[in-house]
Wavefront OBJ file of the C-alpha trace (Angstrom):
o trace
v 118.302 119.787 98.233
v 114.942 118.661 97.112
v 114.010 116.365 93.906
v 111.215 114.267 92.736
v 111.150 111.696 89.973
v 107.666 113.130 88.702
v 104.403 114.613 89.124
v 102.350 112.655 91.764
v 99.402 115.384 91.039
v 99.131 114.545 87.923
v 96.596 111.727 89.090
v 93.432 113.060 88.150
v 92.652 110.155 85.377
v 92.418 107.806 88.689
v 88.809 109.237 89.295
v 87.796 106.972 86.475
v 88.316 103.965 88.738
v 86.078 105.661 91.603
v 83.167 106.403 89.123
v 83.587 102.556 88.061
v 82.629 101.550 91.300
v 79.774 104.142 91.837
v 78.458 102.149 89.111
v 78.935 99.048 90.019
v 77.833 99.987 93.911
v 74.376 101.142 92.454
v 73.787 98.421 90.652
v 74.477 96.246 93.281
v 72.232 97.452 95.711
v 69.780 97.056 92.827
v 70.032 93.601 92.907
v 70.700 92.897 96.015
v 67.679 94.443 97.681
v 65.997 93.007 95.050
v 66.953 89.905 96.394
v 65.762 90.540 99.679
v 62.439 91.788 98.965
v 61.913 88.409 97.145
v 63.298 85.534 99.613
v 63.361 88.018 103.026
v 66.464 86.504 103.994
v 68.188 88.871 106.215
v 71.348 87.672 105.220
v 71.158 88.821 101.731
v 69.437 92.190 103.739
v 72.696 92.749 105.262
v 74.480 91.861 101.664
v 72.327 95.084 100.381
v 73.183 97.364 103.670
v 76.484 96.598 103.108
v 76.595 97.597 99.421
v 74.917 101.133 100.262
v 78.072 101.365 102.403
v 80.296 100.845 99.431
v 78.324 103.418 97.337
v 79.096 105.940 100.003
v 82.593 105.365 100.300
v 83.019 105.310 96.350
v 81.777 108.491 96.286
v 84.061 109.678 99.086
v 87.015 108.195 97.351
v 85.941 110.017 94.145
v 85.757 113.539 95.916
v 89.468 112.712 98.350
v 90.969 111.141 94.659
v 89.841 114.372 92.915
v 91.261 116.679 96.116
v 94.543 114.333 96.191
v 95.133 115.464 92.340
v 95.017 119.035 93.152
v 98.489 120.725 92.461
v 100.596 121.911 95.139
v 100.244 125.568 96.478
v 101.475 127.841 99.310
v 99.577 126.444 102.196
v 99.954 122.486 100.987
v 103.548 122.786 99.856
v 104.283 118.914 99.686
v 100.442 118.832 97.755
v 97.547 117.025 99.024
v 98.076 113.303 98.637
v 97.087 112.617 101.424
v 93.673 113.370 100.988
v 93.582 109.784 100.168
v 93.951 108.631 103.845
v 90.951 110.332 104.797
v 88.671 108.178 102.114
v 90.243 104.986 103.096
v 89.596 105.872 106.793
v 85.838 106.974 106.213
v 85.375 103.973 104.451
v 86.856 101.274 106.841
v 84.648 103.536 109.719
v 81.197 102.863 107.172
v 82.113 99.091 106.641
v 82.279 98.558 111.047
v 78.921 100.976 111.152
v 77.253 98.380 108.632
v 78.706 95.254 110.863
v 76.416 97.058 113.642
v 73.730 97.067 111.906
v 73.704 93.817 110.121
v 74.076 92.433 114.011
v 71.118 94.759 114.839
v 68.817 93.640 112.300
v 70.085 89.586 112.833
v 69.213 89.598 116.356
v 65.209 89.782 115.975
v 65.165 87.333 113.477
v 67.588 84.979 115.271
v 65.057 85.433 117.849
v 61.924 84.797 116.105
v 62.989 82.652 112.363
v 60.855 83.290 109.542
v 61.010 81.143 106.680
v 62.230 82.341 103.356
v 60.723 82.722 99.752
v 61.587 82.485 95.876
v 64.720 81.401 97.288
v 65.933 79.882 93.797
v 65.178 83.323 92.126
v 66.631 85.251 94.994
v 69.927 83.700 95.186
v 70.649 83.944 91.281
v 70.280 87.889 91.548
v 72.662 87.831 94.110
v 75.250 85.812 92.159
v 75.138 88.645 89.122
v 75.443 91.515 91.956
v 78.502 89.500 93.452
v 80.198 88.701 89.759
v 80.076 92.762 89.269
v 81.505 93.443 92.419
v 84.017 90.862 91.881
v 85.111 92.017 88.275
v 85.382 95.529 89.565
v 87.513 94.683 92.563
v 90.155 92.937 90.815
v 90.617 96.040 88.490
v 90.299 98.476 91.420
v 92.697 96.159 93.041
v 95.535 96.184 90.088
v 94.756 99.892 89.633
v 96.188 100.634 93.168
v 99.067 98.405 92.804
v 99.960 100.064 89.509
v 99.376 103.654 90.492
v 100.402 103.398 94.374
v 96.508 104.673 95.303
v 95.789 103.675 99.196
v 92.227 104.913 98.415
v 91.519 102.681 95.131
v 93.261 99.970 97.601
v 90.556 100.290 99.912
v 88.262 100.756 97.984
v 88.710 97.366 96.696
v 89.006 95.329 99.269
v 85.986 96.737 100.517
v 84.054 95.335 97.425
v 86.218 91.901 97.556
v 84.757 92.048 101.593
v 81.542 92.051 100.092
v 82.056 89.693 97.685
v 82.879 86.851 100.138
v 79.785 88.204 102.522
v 77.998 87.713 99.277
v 79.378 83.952 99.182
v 78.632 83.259 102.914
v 74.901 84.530 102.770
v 74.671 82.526 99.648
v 75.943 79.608 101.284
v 73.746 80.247 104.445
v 70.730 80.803 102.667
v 71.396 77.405 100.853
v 71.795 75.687 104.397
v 68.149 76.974 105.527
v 66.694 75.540 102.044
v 68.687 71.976 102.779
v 68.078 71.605 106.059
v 64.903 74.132 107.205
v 66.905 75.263 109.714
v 65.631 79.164 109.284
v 68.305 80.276 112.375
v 70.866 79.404 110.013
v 70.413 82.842 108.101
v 70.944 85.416 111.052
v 73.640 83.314 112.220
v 75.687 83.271 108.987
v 74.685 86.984 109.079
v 76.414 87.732 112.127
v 79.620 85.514 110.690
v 79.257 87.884 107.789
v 79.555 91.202 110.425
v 82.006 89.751 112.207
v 84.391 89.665 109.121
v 83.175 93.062 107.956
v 84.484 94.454 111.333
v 87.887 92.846 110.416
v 88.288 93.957 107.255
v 87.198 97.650 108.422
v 89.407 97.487 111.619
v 92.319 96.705 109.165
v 91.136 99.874 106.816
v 91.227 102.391 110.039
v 94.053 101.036 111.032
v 96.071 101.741 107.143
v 94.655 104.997 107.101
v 95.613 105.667 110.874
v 99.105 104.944 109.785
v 99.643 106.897 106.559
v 98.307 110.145 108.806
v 100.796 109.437 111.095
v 103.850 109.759 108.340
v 104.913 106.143 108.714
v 108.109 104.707 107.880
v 108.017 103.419 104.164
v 107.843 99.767 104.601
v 111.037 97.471 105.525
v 111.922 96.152 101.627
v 111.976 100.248 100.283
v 114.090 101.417 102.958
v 116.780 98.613 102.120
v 116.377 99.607 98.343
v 117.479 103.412 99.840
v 119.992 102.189 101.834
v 121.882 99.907 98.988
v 122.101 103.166 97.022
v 123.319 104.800 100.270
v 125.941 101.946 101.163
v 127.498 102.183 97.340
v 128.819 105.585 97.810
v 130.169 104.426 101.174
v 133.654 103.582 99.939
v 134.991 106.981 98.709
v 135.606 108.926 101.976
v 131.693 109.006 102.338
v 129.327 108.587 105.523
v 125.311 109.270 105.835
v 123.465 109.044 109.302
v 119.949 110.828 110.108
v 117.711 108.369 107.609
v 114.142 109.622 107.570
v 111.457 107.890 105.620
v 107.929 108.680 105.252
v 104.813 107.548 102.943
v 102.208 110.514 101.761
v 99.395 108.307 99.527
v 100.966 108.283 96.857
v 104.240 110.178 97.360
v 107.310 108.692 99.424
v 109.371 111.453 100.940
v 113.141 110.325 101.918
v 115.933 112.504 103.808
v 119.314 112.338 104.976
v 122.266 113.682 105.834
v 125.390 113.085 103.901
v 128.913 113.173 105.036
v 131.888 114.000 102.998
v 135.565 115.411 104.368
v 136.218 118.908 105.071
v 138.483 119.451 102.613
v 135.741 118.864 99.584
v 134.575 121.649 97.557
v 130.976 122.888 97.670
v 130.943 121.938 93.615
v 131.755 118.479 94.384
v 129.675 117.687 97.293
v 126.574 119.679 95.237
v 127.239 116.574 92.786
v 127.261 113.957 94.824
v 124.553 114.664 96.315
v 122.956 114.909 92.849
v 124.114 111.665 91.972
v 122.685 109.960 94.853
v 118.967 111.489 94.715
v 119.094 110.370 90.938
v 120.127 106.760 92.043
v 117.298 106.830 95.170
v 114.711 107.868 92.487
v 115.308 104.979 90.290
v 114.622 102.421 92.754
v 111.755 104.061 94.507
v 108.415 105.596 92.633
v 107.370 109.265 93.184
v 109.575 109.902 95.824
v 110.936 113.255 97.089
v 114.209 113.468 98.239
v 115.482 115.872 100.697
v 119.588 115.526 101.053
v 122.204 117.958 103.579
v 125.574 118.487 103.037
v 127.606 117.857 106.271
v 131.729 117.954 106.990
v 132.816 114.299 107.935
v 135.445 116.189 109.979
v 133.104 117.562 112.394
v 131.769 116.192 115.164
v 128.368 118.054 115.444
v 127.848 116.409 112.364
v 126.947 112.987 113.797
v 124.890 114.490 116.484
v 120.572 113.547 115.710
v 119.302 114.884 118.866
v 118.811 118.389 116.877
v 116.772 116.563 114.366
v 114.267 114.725 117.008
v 113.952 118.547 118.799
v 113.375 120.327 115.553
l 1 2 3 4 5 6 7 8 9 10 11 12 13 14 15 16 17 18 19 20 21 22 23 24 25 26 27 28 29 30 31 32 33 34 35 36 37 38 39 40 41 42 43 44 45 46 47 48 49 50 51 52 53 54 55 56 57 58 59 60 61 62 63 64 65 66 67 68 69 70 71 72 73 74 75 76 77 78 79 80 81 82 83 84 85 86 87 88 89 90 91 92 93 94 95 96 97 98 99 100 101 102 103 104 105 106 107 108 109 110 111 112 113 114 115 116 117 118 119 120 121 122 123 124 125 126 127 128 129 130 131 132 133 134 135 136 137 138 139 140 141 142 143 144 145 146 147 148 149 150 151 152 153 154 155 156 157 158 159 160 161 162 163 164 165 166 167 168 169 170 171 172 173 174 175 176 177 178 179 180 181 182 183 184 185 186 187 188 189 190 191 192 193 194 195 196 197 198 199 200 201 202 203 204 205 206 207 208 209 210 211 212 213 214 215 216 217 218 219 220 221 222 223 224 225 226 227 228 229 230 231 232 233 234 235 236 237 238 239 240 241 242 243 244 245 246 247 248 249 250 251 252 253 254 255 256 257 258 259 260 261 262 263 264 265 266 267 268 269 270 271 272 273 274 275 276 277 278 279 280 281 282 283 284 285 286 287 288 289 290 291 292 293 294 295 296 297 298 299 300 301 302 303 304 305 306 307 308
């Protein structure tokens, strides 16, 4: 048997939240290489590279959230959701490629200072780039929590990455005015890579996961179990627990096991009963549920299950 509590495809509307930060991206990079071209601080350089990156990968999450709404059909029977891995996974690979070349451009200039200009009127531009970024990754950041969307996830953690590069170049570039220390800049740059590659390691590494089918995490699979454990005490068993996240979708199965002597009526209920119970603890989840005889003991037996 097969149920789901509603319509994960009906997701489209989530698009809004990509276009948001196409927006704010653009404007961004605006101001931030606007920055640059006044003060020439390489740090706020690799601010600007880094918000071209998070153009890019709002525009991939736009295209992967659009694909990931897309009904299912005969050759994606369990729909596309996970389209959404794929954004999430481009984008954490564009964050490490813009590490690289923030460390590229650093090393010359670590090499050789230069001192900086208009840094007053530099650094304020970069402030307004890093408030928009910040405003739009908090509600990119409740979004995904309130509509389960890995891609609007990483989406914003990507921008809140940039907003705390923004606040270390800031901070560097306010060193090299206090001190005239001019090496200060590529080396806060490279501090600034350095937790761009962590925060785009940790991105892969999500996306990796959810391609994989991954377990749903610890705290859902108790929730499943408790419903399972209730019907425990009336002559009932259930082995073979499978859980499995799909972006947005959580897919659960299981075996159930009831006596011999039930009739097909009866164990079509219970089984009814508990996929209603699993679905109001758990959002958009599929349930898949097979009837077995408690009596038998091919029943208990897995090993078909890991061979199928």
């Amino acid at each position: 048997m097969e149920t789901a509590k509603s319509n994960p495809n009906d997701r489209l509307f989530l698009t809004k939240f990509a276009w948001l930060s196409i927006g704010a991206a653009i404007l961004t990079i605006a101001l931030k290489t606007t920055a640059y071209i006044l003060t020439g601080s390489v740090g706020l350089l690799s601010d600007a590279l880094e918000s071209i990156v998070n153009l890019v990968g709002a525009v991939m999450a736009l295209a992967m959230l659009t694909i990931a709404a897309r009904p299912a059909d005969e050759d994606h029977a369990y729909g596309h959701t996970k389209a959404e891995y794929f954004s999430s996974g481009v984008e954490g690979t564009l964050i490490l490629i813009a590490a690289i070349s923030i460390i590229a451009t650093s090393i010359p200039r670590l090499i050789t200072p230069k001192p900086l200009e208009q840094v007053g009127l530099g650094l304020g531009v970069s402030v307004a780039a890093s408030l928009a970024n910040l405003i739009v990754a908090l509600i990119l950041l409740r979004a995904s929590k309130k509509y389960n969307s890995i891609t609007l996830e990483a989406n914003a953690h990507h921008l809140m990455t940039d907003v705390w590069t923004s606040v270390g170049v800031l901070a560097g570039v306010g060193l090299v005015v206090l001190t005239g220390w001019e090496r200060l800049d590529p080396i806060v740059a490279f501090i600034v890579a350095g937790n761009i590659i962590w925060s785009g390691f940790r991105i892969v590494r999500m996306s990796a996961l959810g391609l994989m089918d991954t377990a749903l995490v610890v705290e859902e699979q108790n929730l499943v179990k408790n419903v399972l454990n209730s019907y425990t005490k009336n002559e009932v068993e259930y082995h073979a627990l499978r859980t499995r996240q799909s972006g947005a979708r959580r897919f659960v199965s299981v075996h159930i096991l009831v006596p011999g002597k039930w009739t097909v009526q009866r164990g079509h209920r219970l089984l009814e009963s508990i996929e209603a119970d699993i679905r109001k603890v758990l959002p958009n989840v599929t349930v898949f549920t097979h009837l077995e005889s408690l009596n038998d003991p091919a029943s208990w037996d897995d090993t078909s299950l890991d061979r199928a």
